[in-house]
C-alpha positions in Angstrom: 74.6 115.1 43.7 75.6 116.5 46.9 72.7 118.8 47.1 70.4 115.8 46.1 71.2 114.3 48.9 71.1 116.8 51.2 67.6 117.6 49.7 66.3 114.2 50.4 67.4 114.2 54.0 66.1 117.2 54.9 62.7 116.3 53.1 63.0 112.5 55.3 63.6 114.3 58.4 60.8 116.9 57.5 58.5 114.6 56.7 59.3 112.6 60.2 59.3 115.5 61.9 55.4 116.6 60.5 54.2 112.8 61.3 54.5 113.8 65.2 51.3 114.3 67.0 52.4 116.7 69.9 50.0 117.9 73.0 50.6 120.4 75.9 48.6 120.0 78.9 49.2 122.5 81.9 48.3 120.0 85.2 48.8 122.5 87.2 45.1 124.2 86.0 44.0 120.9 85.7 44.8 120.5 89.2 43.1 123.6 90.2 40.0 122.3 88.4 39.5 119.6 90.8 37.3 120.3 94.4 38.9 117.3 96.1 42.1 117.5 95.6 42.2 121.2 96.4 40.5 120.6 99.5 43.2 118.2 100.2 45.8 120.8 99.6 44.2 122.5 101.7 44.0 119.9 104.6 47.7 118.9 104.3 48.5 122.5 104.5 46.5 123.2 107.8 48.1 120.5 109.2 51.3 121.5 108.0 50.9 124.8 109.8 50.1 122.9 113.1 53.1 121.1 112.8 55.5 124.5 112.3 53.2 125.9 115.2 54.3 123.3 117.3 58.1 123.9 116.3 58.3 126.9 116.7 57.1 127.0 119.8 59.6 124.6 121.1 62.4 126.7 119.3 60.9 129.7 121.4 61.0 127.8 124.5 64.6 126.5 123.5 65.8 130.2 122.8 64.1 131.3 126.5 65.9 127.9 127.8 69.6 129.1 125.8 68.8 132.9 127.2 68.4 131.6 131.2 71.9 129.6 130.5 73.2 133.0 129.2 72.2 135.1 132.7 73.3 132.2 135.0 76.5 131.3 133.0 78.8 133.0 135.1 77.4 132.1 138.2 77.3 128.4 137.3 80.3 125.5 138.3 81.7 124.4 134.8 80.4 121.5 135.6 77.2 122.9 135.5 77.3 125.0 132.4 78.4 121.5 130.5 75.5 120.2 132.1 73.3 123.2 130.8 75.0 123.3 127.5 74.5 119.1 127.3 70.7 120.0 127.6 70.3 122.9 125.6 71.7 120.6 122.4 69.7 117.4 123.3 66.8 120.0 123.4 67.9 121.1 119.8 68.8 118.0 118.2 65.4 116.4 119.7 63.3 119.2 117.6 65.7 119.0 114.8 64.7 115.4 114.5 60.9 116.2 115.5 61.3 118.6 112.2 62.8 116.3 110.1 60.2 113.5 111.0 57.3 115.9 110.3 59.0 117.5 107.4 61.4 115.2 105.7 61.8 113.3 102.6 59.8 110.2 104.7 58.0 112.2 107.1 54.2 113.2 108.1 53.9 115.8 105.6 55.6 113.6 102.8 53.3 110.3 103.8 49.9 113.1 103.9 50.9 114.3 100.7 51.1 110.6 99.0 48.0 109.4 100.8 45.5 112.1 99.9 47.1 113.9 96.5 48.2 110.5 94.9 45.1 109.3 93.5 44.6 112.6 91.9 47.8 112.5 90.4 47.0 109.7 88.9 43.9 109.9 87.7 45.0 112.9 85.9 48.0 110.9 84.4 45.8 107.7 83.6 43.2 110.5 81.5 46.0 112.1 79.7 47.4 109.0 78.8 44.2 107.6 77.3 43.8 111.0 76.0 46.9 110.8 74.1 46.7 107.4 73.1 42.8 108.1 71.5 44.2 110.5 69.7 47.3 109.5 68.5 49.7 111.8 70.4 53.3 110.7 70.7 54.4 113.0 72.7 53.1 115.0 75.6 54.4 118.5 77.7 53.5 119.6 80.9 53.8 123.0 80.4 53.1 123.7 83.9 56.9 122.0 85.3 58.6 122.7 81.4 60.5 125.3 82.0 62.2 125.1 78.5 59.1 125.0 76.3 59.1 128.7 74.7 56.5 128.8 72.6 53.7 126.5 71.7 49.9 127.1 69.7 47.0 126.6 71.1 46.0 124.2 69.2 47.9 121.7 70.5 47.2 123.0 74.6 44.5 120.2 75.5 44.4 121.4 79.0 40.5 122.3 79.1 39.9 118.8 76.9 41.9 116.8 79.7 39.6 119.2 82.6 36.4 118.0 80.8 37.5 114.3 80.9 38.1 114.7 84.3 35.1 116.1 85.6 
């Protein structure tokens, strides 16, 4: 009776288990299929590179700025080395936050990125979506940020079905 029951489960659970429609799409070459948002990549990152340009050079000029403090130290008063010193950190905390308002979490970069990439994002998201839903998937992988998914077939990859859609 035991191994009845056991049987049954196991034939329930397969039997949920085969009524699963599953689909892997890899955004990341669906991304790479699309002109415009690669030429926004493309734009953020040149304008990214300014940006570092433009902090670095002010670290160089900072380092030049800490280096003339380091000759002159021992000729200075101490109450001209704390004045030195005083400058040389504003000078470093005023880049620091230059960086962070370029590069942070809420900065240039971030805003750039969510002005020009989001409506890619989520046109691809809104197509596989309907995709899915036309289809009858219930469940869908990005393959492309799963880095747990170890194997999968082909024929459930819908990558180059989601690229047509898109294009």
């Amino acid at each position: 009776m035991k191994k009845l029951w056991i049987l049954a489960i196991a034939v329930m659970f397969a039997g949920v288990a085969s009524a699963q429609n599953y689909m892997v799409v890899n955004t990341e070459t669906v991304f790479k299929s699309i002109a415009a948002y690669n030429a926004a990549v493309e734009e953020i990152n040149k304008e990214a590179e300014q940006y570092q340009q433009n902090i670095d050079n002010a670290y160089a000029q900072l380092e030049e700025q800490y280096e003339a403090y380091m000759s002159q130290k021992a000729s200075l008063s101490q109450y001209e080395r704390q004045q030195y010193e005083a400058t040389i950190l504003a000078n470093e905390q005023k880049i620091a936050e230059y960086q962070e308002s370029i590069f942070g979490n809420e900065g240039t970069i971030a805003k750039l990125q969510e002005s020009k990439l989001e409506p890619h994002r989520k046109k691809v998201t809104a197509t596989i979506e309907k995709y899915a839903a036309d289809h009858g998937y219930s469940l869908v992988l990005d393959i492309a940020t799963n880095p747990t998914v170890l194997y999968y077939g082909k024929d459930i990859d819908k990558t180059q079905q989601i690229i047509e859609l898109i294009k």
